[in-house]
C-alpha positions as CSV (number, residue, x, y, z in Angstrom):
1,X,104.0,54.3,53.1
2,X,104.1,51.5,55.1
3,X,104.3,53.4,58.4
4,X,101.5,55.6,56.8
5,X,99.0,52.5,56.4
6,X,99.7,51.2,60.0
7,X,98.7,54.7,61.5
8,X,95.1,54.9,59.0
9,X,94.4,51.3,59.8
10,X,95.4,52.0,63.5
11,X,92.7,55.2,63.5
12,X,90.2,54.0,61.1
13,X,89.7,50.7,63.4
14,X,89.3,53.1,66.2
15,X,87.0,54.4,64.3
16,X,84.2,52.1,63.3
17,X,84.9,50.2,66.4
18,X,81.2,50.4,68.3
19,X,82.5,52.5,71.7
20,X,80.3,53.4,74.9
21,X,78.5,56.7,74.7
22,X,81.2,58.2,76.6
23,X,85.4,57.6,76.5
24,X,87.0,55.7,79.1
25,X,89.1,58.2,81.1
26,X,92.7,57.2,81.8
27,X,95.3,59.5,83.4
28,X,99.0,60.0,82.7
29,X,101.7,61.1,85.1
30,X,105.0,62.5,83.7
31,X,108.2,62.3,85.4
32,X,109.2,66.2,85.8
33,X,107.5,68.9,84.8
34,X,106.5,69.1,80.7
35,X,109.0,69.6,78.2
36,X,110.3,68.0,74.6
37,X,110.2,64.3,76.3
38,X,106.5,64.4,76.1
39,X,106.1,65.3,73.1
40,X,104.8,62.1,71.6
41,X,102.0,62.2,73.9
42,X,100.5,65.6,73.0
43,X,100.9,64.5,69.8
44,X,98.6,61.5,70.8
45,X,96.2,63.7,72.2
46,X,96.4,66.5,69.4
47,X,96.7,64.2,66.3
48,X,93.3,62.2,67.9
49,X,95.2,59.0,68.7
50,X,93.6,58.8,72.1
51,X,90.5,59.9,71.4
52,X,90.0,57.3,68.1
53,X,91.1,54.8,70.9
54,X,88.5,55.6,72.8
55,X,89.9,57.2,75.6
56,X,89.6,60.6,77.4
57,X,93.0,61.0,78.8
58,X,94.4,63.8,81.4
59,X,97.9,64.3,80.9
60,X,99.6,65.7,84.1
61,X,103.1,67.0,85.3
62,X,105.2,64.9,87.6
63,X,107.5,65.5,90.3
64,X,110.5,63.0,89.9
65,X,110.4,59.3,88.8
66,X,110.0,58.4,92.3
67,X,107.2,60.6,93.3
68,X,105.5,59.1,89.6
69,X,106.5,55.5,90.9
70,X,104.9,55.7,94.0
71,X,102.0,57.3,92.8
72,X,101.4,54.8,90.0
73,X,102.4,51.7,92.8
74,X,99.3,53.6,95.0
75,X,96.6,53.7,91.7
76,X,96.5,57.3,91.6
77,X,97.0,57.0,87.7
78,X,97.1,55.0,85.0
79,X,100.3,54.9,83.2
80,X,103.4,56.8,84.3
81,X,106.6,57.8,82.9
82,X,109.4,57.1,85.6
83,X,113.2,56.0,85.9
84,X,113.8,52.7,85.4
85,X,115.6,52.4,88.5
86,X,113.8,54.0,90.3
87,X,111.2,51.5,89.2
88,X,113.9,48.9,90.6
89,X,114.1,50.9,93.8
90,X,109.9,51.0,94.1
91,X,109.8,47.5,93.8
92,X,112.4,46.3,96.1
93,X,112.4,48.4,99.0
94,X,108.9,49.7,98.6
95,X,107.0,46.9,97.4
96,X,105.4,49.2,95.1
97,X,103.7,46.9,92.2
98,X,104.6,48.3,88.8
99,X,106.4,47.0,86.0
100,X,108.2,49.2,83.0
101,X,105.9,48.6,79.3
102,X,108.3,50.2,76.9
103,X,111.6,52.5,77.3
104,X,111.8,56.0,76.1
105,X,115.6,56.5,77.2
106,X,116.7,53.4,75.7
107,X,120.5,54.9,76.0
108,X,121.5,56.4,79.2
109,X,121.3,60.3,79.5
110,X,123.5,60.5,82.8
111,X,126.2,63.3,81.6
112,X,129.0,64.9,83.6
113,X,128.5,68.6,82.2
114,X,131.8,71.2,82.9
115,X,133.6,74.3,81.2
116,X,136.5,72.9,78.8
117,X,138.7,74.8,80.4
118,X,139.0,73.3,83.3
119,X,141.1,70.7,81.9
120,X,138.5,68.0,82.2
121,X,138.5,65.9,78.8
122,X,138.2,61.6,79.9
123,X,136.6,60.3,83.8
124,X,140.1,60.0,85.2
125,X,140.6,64.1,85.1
126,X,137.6,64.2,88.0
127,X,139.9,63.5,90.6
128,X,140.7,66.1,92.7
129,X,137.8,67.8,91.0
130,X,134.1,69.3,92.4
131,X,130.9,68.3,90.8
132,X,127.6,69.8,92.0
133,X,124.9,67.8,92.1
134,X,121.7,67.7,94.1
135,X,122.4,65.8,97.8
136,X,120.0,62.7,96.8
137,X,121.0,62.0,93.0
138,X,120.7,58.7,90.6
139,X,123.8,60.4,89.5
140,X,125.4,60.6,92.5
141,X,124.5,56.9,93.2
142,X,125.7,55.2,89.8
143,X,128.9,57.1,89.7
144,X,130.8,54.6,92.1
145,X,129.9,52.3,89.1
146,X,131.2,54.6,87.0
147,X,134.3,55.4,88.6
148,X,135.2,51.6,88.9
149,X,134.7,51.5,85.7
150,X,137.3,53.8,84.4
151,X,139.7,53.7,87.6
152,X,139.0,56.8,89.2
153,X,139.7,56.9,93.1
154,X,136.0,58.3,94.2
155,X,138.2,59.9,97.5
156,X,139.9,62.7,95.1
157,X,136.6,63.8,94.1
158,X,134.7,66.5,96.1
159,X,130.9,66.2,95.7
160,X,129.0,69.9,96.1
161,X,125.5,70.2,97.4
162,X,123.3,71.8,94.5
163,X,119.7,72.1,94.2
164,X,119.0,70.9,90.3
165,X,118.0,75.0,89.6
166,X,122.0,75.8,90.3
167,X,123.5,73.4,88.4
168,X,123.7,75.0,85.2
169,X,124.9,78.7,86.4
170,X,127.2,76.5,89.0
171,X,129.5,75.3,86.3
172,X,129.0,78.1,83.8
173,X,130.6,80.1,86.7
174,X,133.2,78.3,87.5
175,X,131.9,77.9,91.5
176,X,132.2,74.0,90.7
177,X,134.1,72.5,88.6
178,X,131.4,70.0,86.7
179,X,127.8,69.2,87.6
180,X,126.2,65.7,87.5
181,X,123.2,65.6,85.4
182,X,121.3,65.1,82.2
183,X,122.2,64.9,78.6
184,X,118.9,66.9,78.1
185,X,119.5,69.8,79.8
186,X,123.2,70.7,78.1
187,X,120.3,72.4,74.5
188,X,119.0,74.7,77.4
189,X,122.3,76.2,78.8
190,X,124.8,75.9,76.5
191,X,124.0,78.3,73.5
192,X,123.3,80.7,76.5
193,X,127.3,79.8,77.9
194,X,128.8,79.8,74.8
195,X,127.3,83.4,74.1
196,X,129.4,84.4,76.9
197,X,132.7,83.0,76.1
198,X,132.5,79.6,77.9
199,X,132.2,76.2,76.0
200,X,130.7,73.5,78.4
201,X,131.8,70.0,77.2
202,X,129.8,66.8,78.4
203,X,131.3,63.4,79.7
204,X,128.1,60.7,79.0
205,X,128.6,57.5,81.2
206,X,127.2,56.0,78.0
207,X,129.9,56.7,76.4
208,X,132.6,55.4,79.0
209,X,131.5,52.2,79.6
210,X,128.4,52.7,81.8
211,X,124.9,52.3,79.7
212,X,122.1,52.0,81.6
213,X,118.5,52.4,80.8
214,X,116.8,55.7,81.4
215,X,113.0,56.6,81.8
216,X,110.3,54.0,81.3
217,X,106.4,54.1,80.7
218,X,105.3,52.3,83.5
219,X,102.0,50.8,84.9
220,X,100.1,49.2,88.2
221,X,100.5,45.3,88.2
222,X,96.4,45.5,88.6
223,X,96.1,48.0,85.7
224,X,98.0,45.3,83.5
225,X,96.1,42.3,85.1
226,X,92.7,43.8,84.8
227,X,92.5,46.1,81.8
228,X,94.9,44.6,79.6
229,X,92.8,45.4,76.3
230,X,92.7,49.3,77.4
231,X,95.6,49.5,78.3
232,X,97.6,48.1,74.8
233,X,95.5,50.6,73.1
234,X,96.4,53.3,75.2
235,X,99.9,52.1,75.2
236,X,99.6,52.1,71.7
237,X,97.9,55.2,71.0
238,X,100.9,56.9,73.4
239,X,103.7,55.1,71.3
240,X,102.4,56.2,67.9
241,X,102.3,60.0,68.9
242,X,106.0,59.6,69.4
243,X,106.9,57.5,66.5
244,X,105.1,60.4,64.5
245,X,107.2,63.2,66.4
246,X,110.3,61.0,66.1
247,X,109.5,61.3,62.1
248,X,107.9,64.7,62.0
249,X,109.8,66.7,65.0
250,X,108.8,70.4,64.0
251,X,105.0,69.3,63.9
252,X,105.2,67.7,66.6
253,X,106.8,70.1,69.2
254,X,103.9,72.5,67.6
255,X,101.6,69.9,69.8
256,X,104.1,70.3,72.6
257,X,103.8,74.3,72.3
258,X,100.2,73.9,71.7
259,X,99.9,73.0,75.1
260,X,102.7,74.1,77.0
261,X,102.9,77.5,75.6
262,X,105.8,79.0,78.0
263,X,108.1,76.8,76.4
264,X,110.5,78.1,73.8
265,X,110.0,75.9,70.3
266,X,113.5,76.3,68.8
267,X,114.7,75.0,72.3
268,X,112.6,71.9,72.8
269,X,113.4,71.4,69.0
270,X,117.3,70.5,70.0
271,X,115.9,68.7,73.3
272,X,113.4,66.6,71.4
273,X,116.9,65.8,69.1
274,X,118.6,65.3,71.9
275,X,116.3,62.7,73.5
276,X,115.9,61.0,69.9
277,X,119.7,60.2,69.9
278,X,118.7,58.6,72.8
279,X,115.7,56.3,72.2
280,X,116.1,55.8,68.7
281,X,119.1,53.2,69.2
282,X,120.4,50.4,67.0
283,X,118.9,48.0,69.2
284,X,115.2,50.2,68.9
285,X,116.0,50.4,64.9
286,X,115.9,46.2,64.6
287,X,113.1,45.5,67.0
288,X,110.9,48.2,67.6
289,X,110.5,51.6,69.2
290,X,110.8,51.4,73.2
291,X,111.5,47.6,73.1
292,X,113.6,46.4,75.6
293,X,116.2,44.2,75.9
294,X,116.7,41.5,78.8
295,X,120.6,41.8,79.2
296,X,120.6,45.3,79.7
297,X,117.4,45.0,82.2
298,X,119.5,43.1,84.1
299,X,122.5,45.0,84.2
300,X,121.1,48.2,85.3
301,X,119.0,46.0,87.9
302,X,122.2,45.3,89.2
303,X,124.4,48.0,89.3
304,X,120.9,49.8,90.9
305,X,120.8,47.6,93.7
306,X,124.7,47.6,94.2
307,X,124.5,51.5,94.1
308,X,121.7,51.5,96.9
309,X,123.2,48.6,98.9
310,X,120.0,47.1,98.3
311,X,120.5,43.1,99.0
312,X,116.8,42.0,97.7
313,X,117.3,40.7,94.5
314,X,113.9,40.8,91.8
315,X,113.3,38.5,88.7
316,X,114.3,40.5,85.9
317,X,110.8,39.2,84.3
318,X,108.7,41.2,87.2
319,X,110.3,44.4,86.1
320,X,108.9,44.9,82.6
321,X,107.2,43.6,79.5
322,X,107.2,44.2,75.8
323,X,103.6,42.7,75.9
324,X,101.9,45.9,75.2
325,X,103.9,47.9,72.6
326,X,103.3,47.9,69.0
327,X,105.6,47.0,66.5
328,X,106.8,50.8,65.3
329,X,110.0,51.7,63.3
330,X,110.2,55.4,63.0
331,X,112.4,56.9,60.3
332,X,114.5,60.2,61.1
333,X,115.1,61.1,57.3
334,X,113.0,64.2,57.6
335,X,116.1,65.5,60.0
């Protein structure tokens, strides 16, 4: 109920605020191409939480956090959703000025996927082991971290040049032995392996010892500076359409499929689960969805620049803000 009179109040002050003859246009660049992570903003733009806000605003694919970085650090767009370190990376070898405004991924996604029987069950079994991974890989750059973490000797392992559209059929075939990549991609291929005999089990860094954040909404420093009214609304607008998916997922993939109609809905269903396990953590339940916390900040700044011998070192303060989010705390008891 309570959640319910935020959203009419949120809407209804949209509403009978006196707006311009026309909406102020923003634009949005994802991270990758459309699927169940951007849910919450179709939702924003299907349920009317944009437009009740005022704005007119172009949602458009991306190609990789970096490539959204960089684009957001040049103005081409207005908010972006991009790896937090690569926001880390933008900023210190780049310059680029952007700062994170709320975390989607507040639990790291970076899995080790392989077949289970390959005899690959804790970190330690990796040695002497492939993994297939794409030549320049966040993956491939945090795993030292990793490794260190829970002693594994990164000579014994054998790292495979993949591009990301082998990774899947790599494993499931056996031609490597596990494959660095994302948590969200194991709802895609493994029904599809496990209907031909092999189970794929998943080793998340998360879970042995290395927790990192994941993908941020992200902004220009000028964009923050100079429209900092426009921008919590949009902000705002963005975060409710995924605190109403979070709460309502079957609805709100509809507003997903709605607009991405090539994608399967049963399958972005266990995605969008998927990436909810993920954002909506303990930390997110006590103070708000996307909030984010300093100590972590600062430990994925760090192991980032370690991992990319990077010896600048940024203010953990010019990396993000809270500032701009609204206070939301989504329930999953419709799951």
């Amino acid at each position: 109920m309570i959640a319910a009179f935020a959203l009419f109040a949120f809407i209804g002050g949209a509403i009978t605020t006196p707006r311009t003859a026309s909406a102020e246009k923003f634009r949005v660049i994802f991270n990758w191409i459309p699927y169940a992570l951007h849910t919450g903003f179709y939702v924003a733009k299907e349920k009317g939480y944009f437009k009740a806000a005022g704005f007119d605003v172009t949602l458009d694919r991306g190609y990789g956090s970096s490539d959204t970085a960089k684009k957001i650090g040049a103005g081409v767009a207005d908010l972006g959703l991009s790896d937090f370190p690569a926001v880390i990376r933008g900023r210190a070898t780049a310059g680029l000025q952007i700062k994170a405004l709320g975390m989607l991924l507040d639990r790291s996604v970076n899995v080790i996927f392989t077949r289970s029987d390959k005899g690959i069950r804790k970190p330690k079994d990796l040695e002497g082991r492939t993994i297939g991974a794409p030549k320049v890989s966040a993956l491939r750059s945090t795993f030292p971290a990793w490794a260190k973490i829970n002693g594994i000797d990164t000579s014994k392992v054998k790292w495979v040049n993949m591009p990301p559209s082998a990774l899947t059929s790599g494993v499931v075939s056996g031609k490597v032995d596990s494959i660095a990549t994302f948590a969200t991609v194991g709802p895609k291929f493994i029904p599809k392996a496990a209907k031909t005999g092999v189970n794929i089990i998943g080793l998340m860094f998360s879970d042995y010892g290395l927790d990192l954040y994941s993908v941020a909404m992200i902004a220009h420093l000028e964009t923050i500076a100079n429209k900092p009214k426009s921008l919590r609304k949009l902000v705002e607008a963005s975060w409710r359409g995924i605190s109403y998916a979070v709460e309502n997922p079957v609805d709100g993939i509809a507003d997903l499929i709605k607009n991405r109609g090539a994608l399967n809905a049963n399958t972005e269903r266990k995605v969008w689960r998927t990436i909810v396990n993920h954002m909506l953590t303990p930390y997110q339940r006590m103070h708000g969805l996307g909030q984010i916390e300093e100590a972590k900040a600062k430990l994925t700044r760090d192991i980032t620049l370690d991992a990319f011998n990077i010896k600048k070192n940024i203010p953990i303060g010019e990396l993000y803000t809270n500032s701009f989010l609204p206070k939301l705390f989504p329930s999953r008891t419709t799951w």
